[in-house]
Every structure is written in structure tokens, then in C-alpha cells.
N, C-alpha and C positions, 0 to 999 in steps of 0.2 A: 504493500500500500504506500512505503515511503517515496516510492519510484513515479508513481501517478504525476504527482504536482510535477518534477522536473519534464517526466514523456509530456506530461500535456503542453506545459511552454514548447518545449523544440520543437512537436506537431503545429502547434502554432505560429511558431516562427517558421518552418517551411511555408507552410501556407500563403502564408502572406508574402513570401519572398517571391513563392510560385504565381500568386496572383500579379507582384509589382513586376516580373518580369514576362507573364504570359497570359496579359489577361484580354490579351487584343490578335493572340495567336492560336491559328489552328482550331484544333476541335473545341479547347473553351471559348472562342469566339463566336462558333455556330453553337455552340449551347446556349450563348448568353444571350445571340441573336433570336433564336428559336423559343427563348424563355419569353425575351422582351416580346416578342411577336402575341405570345400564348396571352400578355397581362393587358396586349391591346386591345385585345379580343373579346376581353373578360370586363376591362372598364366599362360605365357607362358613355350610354350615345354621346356625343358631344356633337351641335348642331354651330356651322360657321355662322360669322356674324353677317352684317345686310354692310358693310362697305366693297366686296369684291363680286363684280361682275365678269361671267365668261362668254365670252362674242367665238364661236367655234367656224372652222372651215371644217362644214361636213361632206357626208355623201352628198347630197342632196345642192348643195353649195358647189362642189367640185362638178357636179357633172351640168351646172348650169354657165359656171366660167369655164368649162371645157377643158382645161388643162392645169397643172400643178410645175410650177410654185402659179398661184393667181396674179392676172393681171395687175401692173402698177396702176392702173387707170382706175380697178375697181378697188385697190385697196386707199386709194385716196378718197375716192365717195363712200366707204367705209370709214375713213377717220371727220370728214365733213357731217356725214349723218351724224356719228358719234358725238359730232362738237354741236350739235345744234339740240341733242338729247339733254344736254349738261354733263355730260361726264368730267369729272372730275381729273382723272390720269387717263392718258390710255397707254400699254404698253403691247406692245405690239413682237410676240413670239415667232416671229418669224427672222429669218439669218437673210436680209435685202443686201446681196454682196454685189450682184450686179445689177446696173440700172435697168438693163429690158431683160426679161423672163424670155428661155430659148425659145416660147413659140413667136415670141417678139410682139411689142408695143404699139401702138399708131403713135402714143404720142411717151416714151419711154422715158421715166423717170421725173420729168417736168411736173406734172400733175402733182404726183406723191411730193414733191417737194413745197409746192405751193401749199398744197392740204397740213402738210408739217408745219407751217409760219404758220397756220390759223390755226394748229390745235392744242387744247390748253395742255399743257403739261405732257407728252409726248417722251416717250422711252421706248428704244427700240434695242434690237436683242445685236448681242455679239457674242463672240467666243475665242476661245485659247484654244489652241493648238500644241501636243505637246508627242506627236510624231516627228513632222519634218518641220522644218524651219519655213518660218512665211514674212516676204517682205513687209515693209510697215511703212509707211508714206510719211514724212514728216506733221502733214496735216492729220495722220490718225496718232502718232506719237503727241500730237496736242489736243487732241479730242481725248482721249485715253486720261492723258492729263490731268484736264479740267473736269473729270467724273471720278476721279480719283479719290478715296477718304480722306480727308484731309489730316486727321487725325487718328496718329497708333502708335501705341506702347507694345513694346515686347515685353513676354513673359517668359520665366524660365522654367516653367512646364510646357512651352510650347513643344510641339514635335513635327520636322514637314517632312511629311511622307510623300507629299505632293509633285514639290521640284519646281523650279522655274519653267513657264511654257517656251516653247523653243518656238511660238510666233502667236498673232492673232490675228482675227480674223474681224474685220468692222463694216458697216452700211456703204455701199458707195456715197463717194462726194459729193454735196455737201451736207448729206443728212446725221453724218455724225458732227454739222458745227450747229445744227439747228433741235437737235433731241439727245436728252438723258441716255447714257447707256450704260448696261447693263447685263452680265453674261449669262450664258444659258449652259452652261457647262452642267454636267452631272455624272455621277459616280458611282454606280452600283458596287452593289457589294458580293464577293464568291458566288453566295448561293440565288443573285439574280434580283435580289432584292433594292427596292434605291430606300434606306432609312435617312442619310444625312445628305443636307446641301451647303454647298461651300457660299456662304457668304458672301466670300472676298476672294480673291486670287490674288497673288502677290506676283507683279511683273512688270521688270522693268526699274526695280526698288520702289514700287506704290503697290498699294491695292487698291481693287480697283471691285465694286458693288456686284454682287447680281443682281438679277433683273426684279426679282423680289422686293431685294433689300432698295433698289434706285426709284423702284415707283412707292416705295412706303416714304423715302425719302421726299421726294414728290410729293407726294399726299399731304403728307405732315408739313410740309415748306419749311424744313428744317435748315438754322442758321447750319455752317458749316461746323462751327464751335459745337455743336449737337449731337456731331455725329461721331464716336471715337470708335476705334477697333482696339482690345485691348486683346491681342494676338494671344491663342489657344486659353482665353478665359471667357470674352461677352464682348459683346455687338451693344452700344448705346445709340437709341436713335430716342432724342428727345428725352423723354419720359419715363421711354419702354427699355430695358436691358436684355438683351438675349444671350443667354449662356452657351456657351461655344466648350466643346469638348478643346483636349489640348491638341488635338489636328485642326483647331479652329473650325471646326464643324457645329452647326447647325441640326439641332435632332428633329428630322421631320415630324410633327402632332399630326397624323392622319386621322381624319374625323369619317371617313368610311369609306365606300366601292364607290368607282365611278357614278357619277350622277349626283354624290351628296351637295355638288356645289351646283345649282340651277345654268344649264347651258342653251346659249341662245345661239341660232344659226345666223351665221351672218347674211345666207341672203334674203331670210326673212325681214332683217334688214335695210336692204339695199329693197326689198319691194314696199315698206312701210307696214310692213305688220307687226311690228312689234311698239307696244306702248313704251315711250322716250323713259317714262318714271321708272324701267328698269335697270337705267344707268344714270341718272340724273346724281350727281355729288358723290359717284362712286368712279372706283379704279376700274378700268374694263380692258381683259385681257383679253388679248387674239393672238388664237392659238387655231393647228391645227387636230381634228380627230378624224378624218375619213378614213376609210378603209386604204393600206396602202402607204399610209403616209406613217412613217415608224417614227413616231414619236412617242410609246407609252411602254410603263414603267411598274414592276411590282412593287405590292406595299403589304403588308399585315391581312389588308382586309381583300385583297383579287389582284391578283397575277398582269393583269395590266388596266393600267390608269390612265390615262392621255396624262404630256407631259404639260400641259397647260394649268391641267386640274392641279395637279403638283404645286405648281407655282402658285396657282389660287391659294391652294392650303398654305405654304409657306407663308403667305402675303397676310393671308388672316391672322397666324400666329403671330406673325409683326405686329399689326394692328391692334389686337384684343389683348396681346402679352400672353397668348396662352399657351408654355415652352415645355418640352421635357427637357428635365437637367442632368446632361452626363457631364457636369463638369469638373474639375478637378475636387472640387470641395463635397461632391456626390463619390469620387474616387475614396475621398476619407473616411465617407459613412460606409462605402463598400468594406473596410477594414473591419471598420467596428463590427456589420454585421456578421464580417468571419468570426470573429471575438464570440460572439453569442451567440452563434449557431453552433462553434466547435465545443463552446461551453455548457451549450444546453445537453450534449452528449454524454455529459458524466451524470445524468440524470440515471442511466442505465445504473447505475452502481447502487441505487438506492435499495433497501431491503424489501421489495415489492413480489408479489408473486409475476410466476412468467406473463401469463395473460394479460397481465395490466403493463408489464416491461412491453410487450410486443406491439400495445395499443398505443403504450406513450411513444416509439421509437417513431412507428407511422405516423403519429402528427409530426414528432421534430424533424423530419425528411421535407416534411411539406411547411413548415416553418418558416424558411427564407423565402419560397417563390411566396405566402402568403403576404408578409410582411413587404415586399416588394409587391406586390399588385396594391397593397393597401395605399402604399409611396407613391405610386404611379397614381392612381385614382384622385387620391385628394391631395398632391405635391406635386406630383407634376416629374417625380423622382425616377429617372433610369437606375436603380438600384445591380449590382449584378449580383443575381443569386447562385451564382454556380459556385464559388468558392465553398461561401460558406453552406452550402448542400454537402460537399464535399468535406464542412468540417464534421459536418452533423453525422455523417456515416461513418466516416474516419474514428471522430472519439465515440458514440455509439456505439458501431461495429466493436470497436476495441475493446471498450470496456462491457460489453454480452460476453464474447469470447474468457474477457476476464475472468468472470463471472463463471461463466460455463466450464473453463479452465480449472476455479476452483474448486467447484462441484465434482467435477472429473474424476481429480484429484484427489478428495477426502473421498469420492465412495470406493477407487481403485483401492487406499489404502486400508478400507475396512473390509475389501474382499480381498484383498492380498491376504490377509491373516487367517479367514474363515476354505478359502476356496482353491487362489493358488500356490498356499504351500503344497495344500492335498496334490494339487494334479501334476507339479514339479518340485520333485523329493531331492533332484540334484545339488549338492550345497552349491554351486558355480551360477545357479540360478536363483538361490533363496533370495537372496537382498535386490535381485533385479524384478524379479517377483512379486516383494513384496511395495516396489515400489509403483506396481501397476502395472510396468512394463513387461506385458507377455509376448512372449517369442511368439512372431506372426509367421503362418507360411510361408516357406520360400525354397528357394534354389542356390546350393550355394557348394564351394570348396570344402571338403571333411574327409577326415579319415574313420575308418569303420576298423572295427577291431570284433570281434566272436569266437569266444573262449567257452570250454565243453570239456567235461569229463568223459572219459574212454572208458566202460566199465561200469557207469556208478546204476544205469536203470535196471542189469543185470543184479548188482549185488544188493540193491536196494530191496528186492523180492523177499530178501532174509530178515532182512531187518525193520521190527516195531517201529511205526511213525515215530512213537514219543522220544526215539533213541536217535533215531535219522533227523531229527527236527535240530536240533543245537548241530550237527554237524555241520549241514546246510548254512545256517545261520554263521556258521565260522568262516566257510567258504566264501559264504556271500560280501564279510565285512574284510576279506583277503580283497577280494577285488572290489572294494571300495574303497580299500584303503590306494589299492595300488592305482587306481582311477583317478582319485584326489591328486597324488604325490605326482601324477602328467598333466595335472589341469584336463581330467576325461570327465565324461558326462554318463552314467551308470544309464542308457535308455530304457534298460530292462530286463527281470531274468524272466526265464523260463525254465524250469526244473533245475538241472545243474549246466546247465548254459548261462551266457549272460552275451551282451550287444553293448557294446560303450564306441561313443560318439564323440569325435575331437576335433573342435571348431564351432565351439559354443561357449559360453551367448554371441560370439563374431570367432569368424575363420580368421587363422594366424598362418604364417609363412610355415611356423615349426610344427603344425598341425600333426602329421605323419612321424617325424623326428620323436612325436613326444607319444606315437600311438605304439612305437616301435620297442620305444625304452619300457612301458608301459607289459605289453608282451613280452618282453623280459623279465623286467620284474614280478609280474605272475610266476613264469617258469621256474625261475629262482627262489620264492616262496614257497612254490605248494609242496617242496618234501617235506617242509615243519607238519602239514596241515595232515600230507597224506598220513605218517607215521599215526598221526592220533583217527585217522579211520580207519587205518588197521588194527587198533586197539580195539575199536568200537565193533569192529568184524567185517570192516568193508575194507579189503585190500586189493590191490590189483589195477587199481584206478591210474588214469593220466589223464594230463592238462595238455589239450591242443589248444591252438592259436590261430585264428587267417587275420589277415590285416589288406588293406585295398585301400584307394586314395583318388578321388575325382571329385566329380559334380554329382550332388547326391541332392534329395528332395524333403528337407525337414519339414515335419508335421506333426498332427497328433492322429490318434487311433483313439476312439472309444463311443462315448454318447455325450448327452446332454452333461450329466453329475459328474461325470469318473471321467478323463482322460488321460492317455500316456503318450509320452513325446515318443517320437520314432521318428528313423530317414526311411527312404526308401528310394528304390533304383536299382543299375546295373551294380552299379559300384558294392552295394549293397550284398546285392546276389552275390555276386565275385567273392567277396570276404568270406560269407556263409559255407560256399564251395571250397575256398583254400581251406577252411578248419576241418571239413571233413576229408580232403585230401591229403592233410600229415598222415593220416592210419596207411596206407597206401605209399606214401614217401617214407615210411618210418623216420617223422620230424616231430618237432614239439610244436613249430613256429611257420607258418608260411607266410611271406611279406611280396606282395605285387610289386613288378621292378616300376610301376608307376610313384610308388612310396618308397623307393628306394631311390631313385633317383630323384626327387625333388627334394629327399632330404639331404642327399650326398650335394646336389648344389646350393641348400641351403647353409649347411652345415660341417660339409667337409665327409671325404672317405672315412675318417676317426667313427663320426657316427653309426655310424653300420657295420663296427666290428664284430665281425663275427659272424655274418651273415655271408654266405656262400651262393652262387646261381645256380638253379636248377636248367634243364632242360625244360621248354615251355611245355605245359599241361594243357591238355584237352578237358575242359572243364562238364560236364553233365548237362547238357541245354544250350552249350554254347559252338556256334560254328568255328571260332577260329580259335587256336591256342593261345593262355596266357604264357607270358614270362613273369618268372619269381626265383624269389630266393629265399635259402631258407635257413632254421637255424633251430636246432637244439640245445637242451641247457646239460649236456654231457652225462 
């Protein structure tokens, strides 16, 4: 428990390392993107306010001017009708780079110029180029200029991922000396999505407005002194301050699917069917939406938007001040929320039943995205919830397993005492045993040793259990004793037989070496033993030996209550067959040259003295002959 307080600080200090270094990369970005999308979804409606009107080129529009980009002729009685409506701004989303449209003019570009002197407050679209390099005419490097912010402070949270544009792109002459401009640049994001718009583009050493931001400018008739960019913090026009993430981004407030902002065709327009009071004192955007014409964009609420309605939304959110805030000082709350998401996880440690552990864990999972929806909804707050989700399962996670860890733990060691000392008698296992850790199935390196008396079921016939019982018993603690003194594993006897196992609780190099010395040591023992069976009236008896050494398959044998460890395999078989091939070799000892030779390289010729090679044996079930060697105790 003392360990807790420190793990939880360093989990929390990655955390947050991992957040300040990756929270704008890779797969936490589409999570965090994919989160924000889910809380737009979930806010209530928000309906735009009555200052931005949309004048659209539709279907219907397009197939009555015949051709795309539309005429200069009609988009001049387009800003003329507009100016006699009252409108207020008008900005016109269109990129007019050359004075006649390819199908060409009667009277090209003239018109549209005239209609720009007479219209109130006029802003027209431009763009940055940031592929190939594009000439710039001195008269657009002073148009660029004079639309330029006049006011900006750097910050040192900024970050520009952006780059300088390697050119732009402006209205033919002279409509960028008679209209506001304003770029129409835009930025999706991986997954196709457009959430932010770049305010400002830095080019040339100025920045220089979108089209958004130039007709709110507009709108508002903001002194120059009003307008500041305080570079990757907030956008000030007038009044209103707009929070700018530290790529000086803009977080689009999408207020719904296409259509939420009222769209009027423009050549209902140009025929008089539209009532003027639906632009009168308002900004009115022309943009295009026809079939054909690729200007639309995903958002939260439909996969394509026209990019005018975009700009409408943006324009509102200027207007009304209605911002989500990803901005550095929302970066800090992101922290704190890791803090208390990764802290609410140690809740799991409380002494509660599982039920209720498994009910609390499922709410603190959904904790942060909650808390974040609540942010968003009434603050306006881009919260990122992915970290601290991530604390919430992390210490959670941790501390169940804790928990479950402990439990484990105390019931291993209370059935270590009742259950598996019974089922593993070998001392080499007791403490491992008892510590819970039972030997699981496997496959593994070992040497097999099967030792048998010659004689004993014959003489046994004579002799009362009660008399043959302690004998047995003497026998049996010979080769435990001698099983111990190798580090062997007693797997089992069977009458005057016995199986012992070397390479447990883990396989060792001297596995064999020690199965070998072991078979000796028996040999060398049992004249003490024999003499006192002879006393007892069992004479005549001998000790054989097989010994084998490979990949063997440890397990158990029995049922549910009762089981006995044991190997099993060739290797296994082999051993079995060497001990009953001594009667036959007249040996004490048969040793596979497979365990002869891994112990001679582990251990040197020294170790096998006294072991002799036989000619290989034909073993009983086997096709091909072993080689061995062998050894008696003289």
C-alpha cells in the first residue's frame, strides 16, 4: 500500500507528459476529434442569429446564367439589387481572378467595377497559395497591405504548422483598390473533416483577415485600434474576443446540417422575388452551392456543407461571440481534468463489494467525456477527454487488479496449506506451493531416472504385510533421501519401483549430471538396506537403474481431490525400458548416451566416471536402436 501514493504520481506524471507532447498526434487526435464531434451532437440546438444572410448560386441559378464561374454583368446586378435591398456588407465568395469569365463578357469586368463604387461595404474573396509560387503585382502587395491587421502581438504558445504561403492569389485590377479583402483559405483535417478556420494568414510579415473575420470587421466599422490578433491566443474585434487555439485557429461552432442558415437563390433575385427585408442591415454572403461546383465541407452534423454556409456560421460566431474554447488556458483545464479522472480511479481501492466496484468503475470511464459535454454545452469549452479517460482506466484498471491481486493471493495461501501440500509431497516444491505457485502444464528439458527391485514381488509372496511394510518404508526414504541430496523430484512409487524427475520446479543445465550421481548413489546405498531384508527373509533382491534425458511433458495424473505430478513421453518410455534392460545387460545402471553427453559437455568427462558404452539396444516398441552406457556398483 506504501507504493500507491508514489505509482500514482509517476502514472500521472507520464500522463501529462504524454498528453503535452501528443495530444494533437495520431490516434489521440482522432479520438479527441471523434469525442468532440460525439458532444456536438449531444449539445442542445443552437439557432444562428438574424445578422447573416446567404444569397447562393444554385442549380437553378447556374442553369439560367448558363455557365460557371457566372457572368461579371450578372454579378454586378447582383451587388446593385443587393444595394438597393439595404444590405448592410456584402461579401462576395467567389475567387474574380480574371476580368471576363472563359465563356466571355459583352461588356467584361467594367460593370462589376462600377456596381463595387456603389456598394456599401463590399469584401471580396482571395487566397494563399502554398504549392507553387504566384506572382504579386505591386498594386496587390498594397491592397494586401491596406487589409492587413493592423495590430499583433506574438505569443509564446504560438505554434505555425502552417508556413509562409509561397504566393496569393487577388480580384483582378482594380477591385482589390475598391473592396475589403478577405481569404477563403480552408483546412481540413485527416479524417475529412473542416473543424477550424484560420482567421488570419500570416504573409509577407502581416496578417492578413478572412473573409469572415473582414466583413464582421465591416459590419462592426471597427477603428483599426479594435482590431488586435494576439497570435495562437484570441482574435479582438471591438467588443467581441475570439479564442484562437495556439495554431491561431478558430474552432468552428457548427449550429447544424446544411440549411440551418436560410438560403436564398440568387436568381430569384435578379427576377424580384425575393422580399429586400431579407437583407436589409445585414451581411449577405454569395457563395456558390450547385451541383458541380466543389465547394462543400464536413462538419459534426453531414459530411458536406457548402462552403459559404461555413463562412455564414463562422460570421455569426463573430457577431453573437458564440466561440468554443480550445485555447491554451482550456489546455490547463485539460490537465487538471487528467488530475481527477486519474484520481477518481483509486476509488476502486475502497472496501466495497465487486458489484458496486464494477458499477462505480463504469460511471468513472464515462466521467470525462461527461464532464466535457457538460463544458461544451454551457462554456463553450473544447475540453479533451481522452487523456484523462485514459487516467480513469489506467488507475482503475490498476488498482481492481490490485485488489484482485490481493485476493488471489490470500486464498492461494490458504489453499496452499489445506490442498497443495497434499497433491505435491516433493520438498523442492513445498515453499513454491505453498506460495500459490502451482506447477502448470508444460513441455520442457528433464531427466527421468526408474529405479526397481529385481526379486522383491517374488519374495514378497512369503512375507506378512505387517513385516514387508517398514521395509518398504526404509526403501522408500533411501531414495528420498538420495533424490533430495540431487535436487530430484520423488514423482512417484509404485510397489518397489519408484520415477524421480530432475528439472523441477525449472530445468537446469546439470539436470542429467545430477540424475546420474543420483543412480549412483542409490547403487551404493542399497547393500546397507539389502543386508536388513535379508534379515527380514527377503534376500536375493537388486537395485536397477534407467536414466534418459530430452523433452518430456510435465503434468498431473488423477481427479478433481487427489492428484500426482508425473512426465510423460518418449523420453519417459526410454528410461522405463533401460531399467528393465540391466537384467538382460547384467548392469545395475543404464544411462542414455543422450545424458551422457550433455552432461560430459556440461561438466567435463570427470562426471561420468565410470560409466562404460554399451552397444546400442533394441528397445521393446521401438524401431530404431538406442545408444547407452552403463554402469555397475561392483
Amino acid at each position: 500500500m506504501r507504493l500507491i501514493g508514489p505509482a500514482f504520481l509517476a502514472f500521472l506524471l507520464v500522463l501529462a507528459g504524454a498528453y503535452v507532447r501528443w495530444q494533437d498526434s495520431g490516434v489521440f487526435r482522432e479520438l479527441d476529434y471523434a469525442s468532440f464531434d460525439w458532444r456536438l451532437e449531444l449539445r442542445p440546438p443552437e439557432a444562428p442569429g438574424d445578422q447573416v444572410a446567404i444569397l447562393v448560386i444554385d442549380d437553378a441559378t447556374l442553369q439560367r446564367l448558363g455557365h460557371w464561374p457566372p457572368p461579371r454583368a450578372e454579378l454586378a446586378a447582383t451587388l446593385e439589387a443587393l444595394g438597393e435591398a439595404g444590405a448592410a456588407v456584402i461579401a462576395l465568395d467567389l475567387l474574380l481572378l480574371e476580368e471576363a469569365t472563359p465563356a466571355g463578357d459583352a461588356d467584361p469586368g467594367h460593370t462589376l467595377v462600377t456596381a463595387l463604387h456603389r456598394s456599401p461595404k463590399p469584401v471580396l474573396a482571395m487566397a494563399f497559395g502554398f504549392a507553387e509560387p504566384a506572382d504579386i503585382t505591386l498594386a496587390d502587395r498594397l491592397a494586401l497591405a491596406s487589409n492587413a491587421i493592423p495590430i499583433v502581438r506574438t505569443s509564446p504558445d504560438a505554434v505555425d504548422l502552417l508556413g509562409e504561403p509561397a504566393g496569393a492569389y487577388l480580384p483582378f485590377a482594380p477591385l482589390g483598390e475598391i473592396a475589403a479583402l478577405g481569404h477563403v483559405n480552408v483546412f481540413v483535417e485527416p479524417d475529412g473533416e473542416l473543424r477550424f478556420l484560420a482567421p488570419a494568414i500570416r504573409f509577407d510579415g502581416a496578417w492578413h483577415p478572412s473573409l469572415p473575420v473582414q466583413a464582421a470587421i465591416r459590419l462592426l466599422d471597427l477603428p483599426r485600434d479594435a482590431i488586435v490578433l494576439d497570435v495562437g491566443r484570441s482574435l479582438r474585434l471591438g467588443d467581441v474576443t475570439a479564442p484562437l487555439d495556439r495554431q491561431s485557429r478558430l474552432v468552428l461552432d457548427p449550429y447544424g446540417p446544411p440549411g440551418t442558415f436560410p438560403q436564398h437563390s440568387l436568381i430569384d433575385l435578379l427576377d424580384g422575388r425575393l422580399d429586400p427585408a431579407l437583407f436589409a442591415g445585414r451581411v449577405v454572403l454569395v457563395g456558390a452551392t450547385a451541383t458541380g461546383v466543389r465547394d462543400r465541407f464536413g462538419t459534426a452534423f453531414h459530411p458536406q456543407v457548402p462552403g459559404v454556409e461555413i463562412f455564414a456560421n463562422a460570421l455569426d460566431n463573430l457577431l453573437t461571440g458564440r466561440f468554443i474554447d480550445r485555447s491554451t488556458d482550456v489546455r490547463n483545464l485539460d490537465l487538471a481534468l487528467i488530475a481527477l479522472g486519474t484520481a477518481s480511479g483509486l476509488l476502486m481501492l475502497a472496501p466495497l463489494p465487486a458489484p458496486v466496484l464494477i458499477l462505480i468503475a463504469a460511471l468513472l470511464v464515462a466521467l470525462p467525456f461527461a464532464i466535457g459535454a457538460v463544458a461544451l454545452a454551457f462554456w463553450g469549452l473544447w475540453l479533451n477527454v481522452v487523456f484523462a479517460t485514459l487516467g480513469v482506466v489506467g488507475t482503475a484498471g490498476t488498482a481492481l487488479a490490485w485488489r484482485a491481486f490481493r485476493l488471489y493471493r490470500r486464498s492461494r495461501r490458504s489453499e496452499a496449506r489445506s490442498r497443495h501440500l497434499e497433491r505435491y509431497v516433493p520438498s523442492l516444491l513445498r515453499d513454491r506451493t505453498a506460495e500459490g505457485a502451482a506447477l502448470v502444464e508444460r513441455s520442457q528439458l528433464a531427466a527421468i531416472l526408474f529405479c526397481d527391485l529385481e526379486g522383491f514381488t517374488r519374495a514378497a509372496e512369503t512375507i506378512d504385510p505387517d513385516r514387508l511394510q517398514p521395509l518398504l518404508q526404509s526403501y522408500y526414504a533411501l531414495v528420498e533421501k538420495a533424490a533430495s541430496a540431487t535436487s530430484g523430484v520423488v514423482a512417484g512409487f509404485s510397489g518397489d519401483g519408484a520415477m524421480l524427475i530432475f528439472g523441477l520446479p525449472e530445468p537446469a543445465p546439470d539436470d542429467p549430471a545430477r540424475a546420474i550421481q543420483c543412480g549412483k548413489t542409490l547403487l551404493q546405498a542399497i547393500p546397507a538396506w539389502q543386508k536388513e531384508a535379508e534379515a527380514a527373509g527377503l534376500g536375493g533382491l537388486r537395485l536397477h537403474v534407467g536414466i534418459n534425458y530430452g523433452r518430456v511433458r510435465i503434468g498431473h495424473v488423477g481427479g478433481g481431490d487427489q492428484v500426482q505430478l508425473t512426465a510423460n513421453g518418449d523420453v519417459v518410455n526410454v528410461a522405463s525400458r533401460l531399467q528393465a534392460m540391466t537384467r538382460e545387460t547384467k548392469t545395475d545402471m543404464l544411462v542414455a548416451a543422450t545424458a551422457v553427453e550433455t552432461t560430459r559437455a556440461q561438466q567435463g568427462d570427470a562426471a561420468t566416471e565410470g560409466l562404460t558404452p554399451l552397444p546400442p539396444l533394441q528397445l521393446r516398441g521401438r524401431a530404431t536402436k538406442v545408444a547407452v552406457w552403463a554402469w555397475s556398483a561392483g
